[in-house]
C-alpha positions as CSV (number, residue, x, y, z in Angstrom):
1,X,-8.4,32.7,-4.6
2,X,-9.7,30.0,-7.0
3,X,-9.6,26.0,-6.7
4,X,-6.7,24.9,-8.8
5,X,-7.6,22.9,-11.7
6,X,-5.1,20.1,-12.2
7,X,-3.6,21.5,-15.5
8,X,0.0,21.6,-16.5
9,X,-0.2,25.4,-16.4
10,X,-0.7,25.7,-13.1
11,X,1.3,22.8,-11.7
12,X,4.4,25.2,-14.1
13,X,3.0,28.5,-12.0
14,X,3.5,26.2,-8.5
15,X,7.0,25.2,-9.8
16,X,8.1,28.6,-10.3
17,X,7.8,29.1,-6.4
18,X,10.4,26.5,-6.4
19,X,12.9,28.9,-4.2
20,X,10.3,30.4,-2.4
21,X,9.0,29.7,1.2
22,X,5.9,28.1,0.8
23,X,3.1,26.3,3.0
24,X,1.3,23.2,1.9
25,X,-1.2,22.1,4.1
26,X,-3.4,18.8,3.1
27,X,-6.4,17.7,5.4
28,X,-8.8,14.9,4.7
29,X,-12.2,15.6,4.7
30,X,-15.2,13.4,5.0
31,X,-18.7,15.2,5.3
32,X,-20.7,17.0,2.6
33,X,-20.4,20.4,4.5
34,X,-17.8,22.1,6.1
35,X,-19.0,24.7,8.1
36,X,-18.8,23.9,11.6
37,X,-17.9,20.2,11.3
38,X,-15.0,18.1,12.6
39,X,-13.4,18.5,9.1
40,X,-13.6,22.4,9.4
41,X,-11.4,21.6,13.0
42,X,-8.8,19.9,11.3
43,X,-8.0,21.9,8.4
44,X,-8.3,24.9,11.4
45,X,-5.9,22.7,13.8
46,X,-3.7,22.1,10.9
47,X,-3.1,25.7,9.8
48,X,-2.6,26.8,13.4
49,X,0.4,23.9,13.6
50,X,1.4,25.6,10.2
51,X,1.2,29.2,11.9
52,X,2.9,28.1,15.0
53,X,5.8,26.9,12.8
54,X,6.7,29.6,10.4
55,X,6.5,32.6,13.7
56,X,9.2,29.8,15.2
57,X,11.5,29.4,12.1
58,X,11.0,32.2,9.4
59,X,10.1,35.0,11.4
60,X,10.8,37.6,8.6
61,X,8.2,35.6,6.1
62,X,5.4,34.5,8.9
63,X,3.1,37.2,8.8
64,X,2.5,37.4,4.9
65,X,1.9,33.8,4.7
66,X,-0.5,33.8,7.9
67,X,-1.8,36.7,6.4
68,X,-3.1,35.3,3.3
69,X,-3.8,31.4,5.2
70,X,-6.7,33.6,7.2
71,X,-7.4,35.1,4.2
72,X,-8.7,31.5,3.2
73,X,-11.0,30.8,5.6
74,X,-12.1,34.4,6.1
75,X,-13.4,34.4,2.5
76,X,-13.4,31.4,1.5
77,X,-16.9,29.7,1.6
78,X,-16.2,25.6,1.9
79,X,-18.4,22.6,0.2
80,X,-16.6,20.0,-0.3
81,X,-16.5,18.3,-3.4
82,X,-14.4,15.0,-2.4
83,X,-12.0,13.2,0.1
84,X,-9.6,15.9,0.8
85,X,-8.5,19.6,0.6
86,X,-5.5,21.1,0.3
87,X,-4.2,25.0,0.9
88,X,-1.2,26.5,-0.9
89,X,0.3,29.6,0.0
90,X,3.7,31.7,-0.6
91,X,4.0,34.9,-0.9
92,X,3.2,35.2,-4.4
93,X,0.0,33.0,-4.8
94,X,-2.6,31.4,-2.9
95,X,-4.5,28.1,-4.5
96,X,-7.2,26.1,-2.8
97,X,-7.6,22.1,-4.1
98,X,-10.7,19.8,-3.4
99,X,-9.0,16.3,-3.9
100,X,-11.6,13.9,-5.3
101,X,-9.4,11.0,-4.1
102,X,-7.9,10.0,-0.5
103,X,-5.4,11.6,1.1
104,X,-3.3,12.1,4.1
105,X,-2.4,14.8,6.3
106,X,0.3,17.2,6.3
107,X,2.0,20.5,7.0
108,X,4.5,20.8,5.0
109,X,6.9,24.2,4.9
110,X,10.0,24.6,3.1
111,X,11.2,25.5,-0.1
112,X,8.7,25.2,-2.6
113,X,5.0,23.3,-2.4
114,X,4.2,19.5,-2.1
115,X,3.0,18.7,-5.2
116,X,3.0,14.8,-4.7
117,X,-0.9,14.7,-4.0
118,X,-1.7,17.3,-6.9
119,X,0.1,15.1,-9.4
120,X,-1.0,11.6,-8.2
121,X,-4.5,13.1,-8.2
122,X,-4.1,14.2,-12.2
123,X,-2.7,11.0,-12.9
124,X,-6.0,9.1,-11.8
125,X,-8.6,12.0,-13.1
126,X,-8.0,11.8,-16.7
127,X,-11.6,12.5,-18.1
128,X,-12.9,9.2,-20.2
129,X,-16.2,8.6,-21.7
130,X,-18.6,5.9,-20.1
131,X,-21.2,4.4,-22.5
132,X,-24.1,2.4,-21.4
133,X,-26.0,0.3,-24.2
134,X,-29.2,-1.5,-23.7
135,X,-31.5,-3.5,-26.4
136,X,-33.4,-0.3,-26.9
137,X,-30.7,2.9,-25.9
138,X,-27.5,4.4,-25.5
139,X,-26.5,6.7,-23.0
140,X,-23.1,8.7,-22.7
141,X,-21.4,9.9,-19.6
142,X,-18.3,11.7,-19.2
143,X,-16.2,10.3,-16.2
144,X,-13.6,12.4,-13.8
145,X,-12.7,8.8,-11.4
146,X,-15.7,7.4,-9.9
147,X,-18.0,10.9,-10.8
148,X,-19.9,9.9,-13.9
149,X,-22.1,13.0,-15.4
150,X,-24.8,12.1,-18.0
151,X,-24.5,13.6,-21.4
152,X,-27.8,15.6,-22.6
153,X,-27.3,17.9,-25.6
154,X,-29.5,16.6,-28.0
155,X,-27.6,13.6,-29.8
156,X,-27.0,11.7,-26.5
157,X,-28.9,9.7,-24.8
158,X,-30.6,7.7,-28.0
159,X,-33.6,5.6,-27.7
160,X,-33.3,2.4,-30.4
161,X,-37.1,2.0,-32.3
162,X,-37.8,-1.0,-34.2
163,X,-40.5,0.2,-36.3
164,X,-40.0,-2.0,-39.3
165,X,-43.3,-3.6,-40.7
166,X,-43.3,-7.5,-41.2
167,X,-45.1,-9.2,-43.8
168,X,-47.6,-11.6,-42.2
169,X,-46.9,-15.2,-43.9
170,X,-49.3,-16.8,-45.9
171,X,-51.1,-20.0,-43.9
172,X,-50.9,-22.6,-45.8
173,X,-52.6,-26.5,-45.6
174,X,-51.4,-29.6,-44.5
175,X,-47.4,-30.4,-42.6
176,X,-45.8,-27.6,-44.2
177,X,-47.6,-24.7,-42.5
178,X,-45.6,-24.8,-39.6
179,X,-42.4,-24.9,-41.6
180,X,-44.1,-21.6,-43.4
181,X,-44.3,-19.9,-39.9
182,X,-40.5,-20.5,-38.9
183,X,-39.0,-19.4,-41.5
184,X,-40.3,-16.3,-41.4
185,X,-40.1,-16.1,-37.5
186,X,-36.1,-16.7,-38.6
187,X,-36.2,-14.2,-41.2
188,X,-37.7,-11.6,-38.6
189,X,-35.0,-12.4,-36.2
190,X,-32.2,-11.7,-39.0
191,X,-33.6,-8.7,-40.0
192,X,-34.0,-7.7,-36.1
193,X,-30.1,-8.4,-35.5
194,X,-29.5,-6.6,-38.7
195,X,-31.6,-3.4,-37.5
196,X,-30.0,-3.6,-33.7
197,X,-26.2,-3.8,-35.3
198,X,-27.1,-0.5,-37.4
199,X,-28.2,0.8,-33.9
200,X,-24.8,0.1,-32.5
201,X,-22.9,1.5,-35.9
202,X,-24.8,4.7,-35.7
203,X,-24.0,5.1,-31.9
204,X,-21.0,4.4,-32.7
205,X,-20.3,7.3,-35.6
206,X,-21.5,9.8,-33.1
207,X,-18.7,9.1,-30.3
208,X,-15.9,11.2,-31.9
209,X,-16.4,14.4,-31.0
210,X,-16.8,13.0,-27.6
211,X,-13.3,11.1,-27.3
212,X,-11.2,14.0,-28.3
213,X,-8.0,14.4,-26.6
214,X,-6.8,10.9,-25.8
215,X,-10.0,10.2,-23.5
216,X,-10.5,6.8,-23.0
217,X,-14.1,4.7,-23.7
218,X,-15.4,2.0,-20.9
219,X,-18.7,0.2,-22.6
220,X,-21.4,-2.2,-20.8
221,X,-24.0,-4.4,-22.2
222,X,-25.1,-7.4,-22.7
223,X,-23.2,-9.7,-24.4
224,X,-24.8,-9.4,-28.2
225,X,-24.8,-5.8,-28.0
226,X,-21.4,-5.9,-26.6
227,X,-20.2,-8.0,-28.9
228,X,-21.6,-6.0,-31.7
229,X,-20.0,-2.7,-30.6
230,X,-16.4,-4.8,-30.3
231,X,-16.5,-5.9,-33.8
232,X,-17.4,-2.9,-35.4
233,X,-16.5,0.2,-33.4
234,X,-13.7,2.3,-35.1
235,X,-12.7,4.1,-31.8
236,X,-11.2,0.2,-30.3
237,X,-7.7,1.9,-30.3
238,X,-9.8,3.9,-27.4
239,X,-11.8,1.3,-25.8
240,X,-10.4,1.2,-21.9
241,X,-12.7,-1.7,-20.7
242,X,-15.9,-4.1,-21.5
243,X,-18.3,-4.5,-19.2
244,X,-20.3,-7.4,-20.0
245,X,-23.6,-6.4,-17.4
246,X,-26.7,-4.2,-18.0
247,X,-26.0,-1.4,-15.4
248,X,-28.9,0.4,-16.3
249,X,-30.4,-0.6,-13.0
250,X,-27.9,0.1,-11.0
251,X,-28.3,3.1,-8.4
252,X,-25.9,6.0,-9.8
253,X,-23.3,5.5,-6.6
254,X,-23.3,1.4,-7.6
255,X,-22.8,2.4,-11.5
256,X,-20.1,5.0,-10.6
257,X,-18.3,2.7,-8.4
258,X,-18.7,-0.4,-11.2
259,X,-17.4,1.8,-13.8
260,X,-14.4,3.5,-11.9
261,X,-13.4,0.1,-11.4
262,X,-12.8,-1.1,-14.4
263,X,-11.1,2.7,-15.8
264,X,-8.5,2.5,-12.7
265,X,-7.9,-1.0,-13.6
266,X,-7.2,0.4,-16.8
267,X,-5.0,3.0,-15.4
268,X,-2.8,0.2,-13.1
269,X,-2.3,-1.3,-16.1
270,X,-0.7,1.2,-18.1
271,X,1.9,1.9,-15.1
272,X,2.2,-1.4,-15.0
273,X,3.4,-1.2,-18.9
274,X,5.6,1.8,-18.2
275,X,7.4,-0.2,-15.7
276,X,7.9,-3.3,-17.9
277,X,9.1,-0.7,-20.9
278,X,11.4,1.2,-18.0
279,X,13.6,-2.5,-17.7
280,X,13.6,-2.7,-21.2
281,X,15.2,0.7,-21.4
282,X,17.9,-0.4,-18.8
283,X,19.2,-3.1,-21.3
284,X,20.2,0.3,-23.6
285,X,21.4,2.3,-21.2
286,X,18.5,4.4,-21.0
287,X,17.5,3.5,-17.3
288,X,18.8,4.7,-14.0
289,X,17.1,3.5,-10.4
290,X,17.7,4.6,-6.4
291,X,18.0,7.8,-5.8
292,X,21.0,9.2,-5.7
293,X,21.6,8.1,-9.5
294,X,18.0,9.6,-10.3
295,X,18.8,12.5,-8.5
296,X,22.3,13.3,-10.7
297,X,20.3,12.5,-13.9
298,X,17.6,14.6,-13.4
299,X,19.7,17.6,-12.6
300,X,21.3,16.6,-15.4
301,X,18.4,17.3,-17.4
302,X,18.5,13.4,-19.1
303,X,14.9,12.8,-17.1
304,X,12.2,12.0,-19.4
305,X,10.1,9.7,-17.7
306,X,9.8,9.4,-13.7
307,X,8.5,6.2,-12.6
308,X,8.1,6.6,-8.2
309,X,5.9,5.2,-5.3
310,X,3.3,7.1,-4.0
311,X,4.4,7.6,-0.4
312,X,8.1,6.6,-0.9
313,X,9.8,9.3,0.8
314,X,13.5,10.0,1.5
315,X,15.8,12.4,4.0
316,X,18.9,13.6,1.6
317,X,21.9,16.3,1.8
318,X,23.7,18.2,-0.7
319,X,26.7,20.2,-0.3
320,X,26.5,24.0,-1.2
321,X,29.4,23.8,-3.0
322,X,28.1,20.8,-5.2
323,X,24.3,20.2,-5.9
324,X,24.6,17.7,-8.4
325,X,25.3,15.2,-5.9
326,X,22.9,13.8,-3.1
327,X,23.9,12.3,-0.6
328,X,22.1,10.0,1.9
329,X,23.9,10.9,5.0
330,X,25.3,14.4,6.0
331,X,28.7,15.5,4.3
332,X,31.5,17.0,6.2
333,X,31.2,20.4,4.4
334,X,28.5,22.7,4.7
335,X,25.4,21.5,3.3
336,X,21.7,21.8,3.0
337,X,19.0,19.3,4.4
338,X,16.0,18.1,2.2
339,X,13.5,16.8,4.7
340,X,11.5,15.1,1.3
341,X,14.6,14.5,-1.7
342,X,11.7,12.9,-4.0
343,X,9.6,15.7,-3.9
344,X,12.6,17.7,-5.1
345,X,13.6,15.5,-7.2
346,X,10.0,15.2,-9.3
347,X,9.7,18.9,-9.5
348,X,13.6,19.1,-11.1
349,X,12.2,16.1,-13.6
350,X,9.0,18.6,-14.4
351,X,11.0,21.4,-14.5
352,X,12.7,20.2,-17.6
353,X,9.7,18.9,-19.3
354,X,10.0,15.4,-18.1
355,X,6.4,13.4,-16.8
356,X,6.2,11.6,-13.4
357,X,3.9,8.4,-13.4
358,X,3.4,7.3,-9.4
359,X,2.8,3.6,-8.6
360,X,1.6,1.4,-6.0
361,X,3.7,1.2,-3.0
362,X,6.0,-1.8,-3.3
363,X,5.8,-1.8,-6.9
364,X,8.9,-0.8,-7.6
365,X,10.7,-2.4,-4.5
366,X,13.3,-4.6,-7.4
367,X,14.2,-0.6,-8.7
368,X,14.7,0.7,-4.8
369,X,11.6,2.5,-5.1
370,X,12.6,5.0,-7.9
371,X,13.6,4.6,-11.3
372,X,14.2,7.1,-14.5
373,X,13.8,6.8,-17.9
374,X,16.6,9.1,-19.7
375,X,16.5,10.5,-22.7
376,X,20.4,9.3,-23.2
């Protein structure tokens, strides 16, 4: 067993248990170790609830998938590197998650795994770049949310020396000696500006190889540096925020925290732009909202672009004679329950190749909570 690395690849391998009976249990944790602490209880309370339940209702399956749930924390040595942890299990693979950001508690068996968490979670830990300028450096970290890592491989971090020689003007007699001594105090100052904005070109040459793959750039300085990276940086189209503060003083926690900020800022307000484009779409026939219309679209295949709240959850039926159609209250023929119709309903948008974007609770209360952009 491995920790799942929030890649496309493997979010594909957990779809393909789709039809499978599979146990997804997601525990908040708090501490920095988990051996014998009230975190290590409630990850064991919650897979003994899990246990319980699949000996109750799927007596054939139960002892694989208890099987291979003691498996985990038989062999499984636990540090934990965030706010939560999560345990997949059916029959034909077993994952473990470490959630860098909050999460809630669940058991959760049925057809397939919850992948809500795992797919918020990649939506917010998109890897950017965090550069921090001074009068006299430039250091690079890469960034994973509020986890900032500082970049040491020889061309990063660069210390700025001014070690240009000034002629010494000539003294001269009478009122215009002072006069003398200004102007070359102003010429000193030009040149200066004109050393310290080669300074921020060169830093500023070096970035590409670190911004590879659509990663995102958040900057802080002072103002003149800051200004001077804005007006000539050729990686703007990348630039995700300005933070006009010297943070070099800050203890790493405060820095992390200060720069996460400003990148999930950055993130809010790129939902908030799908949203806004996802009402444009609706004037061409090209948007569908509430459920049961995302539903039929989506098994339609038309689902390109999911736009749902995090924890907006929904009871639905469909009729074994006719899945196309949910329905939000039992039919009279036979039928099947779906305890969670938006989880099924984002993995049959990633099943064919669509992407789900999650936003704020409430955000989409105009759109009945759900909304899809088709791709006719």
């Amino acid at each position: 067993m491995k920790n799942l690395q929030f890649t496309d690849n493997n979010i594909a391998a957990m779809l393909d248990e789709n039809d499978q009976l599979c146990v997804s249990v997601i525990v908040p944790t708090h501490l920095s170790t988990f051996q014998n602490t009230e975190d290590f209880v409630a990850l064991n309370n919650a897979l003994t609830e899990a246990k319980k339940h699949l000996r109750a209702a799927h007596p054939k399956e139960a002892e694989t998938l208890i099987t291979a749930l003691d498996a985990i924390l038989d062999h499984e040595i636990f540090t934990v590197k965030g706010m939560g942890i999560g345990i997949y299990v059916s029959a034909h693979m077993s994952k473990l998650v470490y959630f860098t950001g909050p999460v809630t508690q669940k058991v959760i068996i049925g057809q397939g795994f919850e992948l809500r968490d795992i797919l918020y979670e990649q939506q917010l830990s998109a890897p950017y770049c965090y550069l921090m300028l001074t009068h006299n450096s430039a250091r690079l970290f890469s960034g994973t949310m509020h986890h900032l890592t500082e970049v040491n491989d020889g061309i990063f971090p660069i210390k700025y020396t001014d070690d240009h020689e000034y002629e010494h003007p000539m003294r001269e007699s009478g009122s215009h000696g002072n006069a003398f001594t200004r102007s070359s105090e102003k010429d000193k100052s030009v040149i200066a500006a004109i050393r310290e904005n080669a300074f921020v070109q060169h830093v500023d040459s070096l970035l590409e190889p670190y911004l590879t793959g659509g990663k995102m750039l958040v900057v802080s300085s002072l103002s003149k540096e800051l200004a001077a990276f804005k007006n000539e940086s050729r990686h703007s189209s990348a630039i995700a925020a300005l933070i006009e503060r010297d943070l070099a003083y800050n203890s790493p926690n405060e820095l992390e925290q200060k720069v996460w900020e400003r990148m999930y800022t950055c993130i809010e307000n790129n939902v908030a732009k799908h949203i806004a484009d996802y009402k444009e779409k609706i004037g061409a026939g090209l948007g569908v909202e509430g459920i049961e219309e995302v539903w039929q679209a989506a098994r339609q295949g038309r689902g390109a672009l999911l736009l749902v709240e995090k924890d907006y959850k929904k009871t639905g039926f469909i009729a074994k004679e006719d899945d196309t159609v949910l329905h939000l209250v039992p039919p009279h023929t036979a039928h099947e329950i779906l305890p969670d119709a938006i989880e099924k309903t984002i993995a049959l948008v990633l099943q064919k190749n669509g992407k789900i974007i999650f936003t704020e609770n409430d955000a989409l209360a105009d759109c009945q909570r759900i909304a899809l952009i088709t791709r006719y």
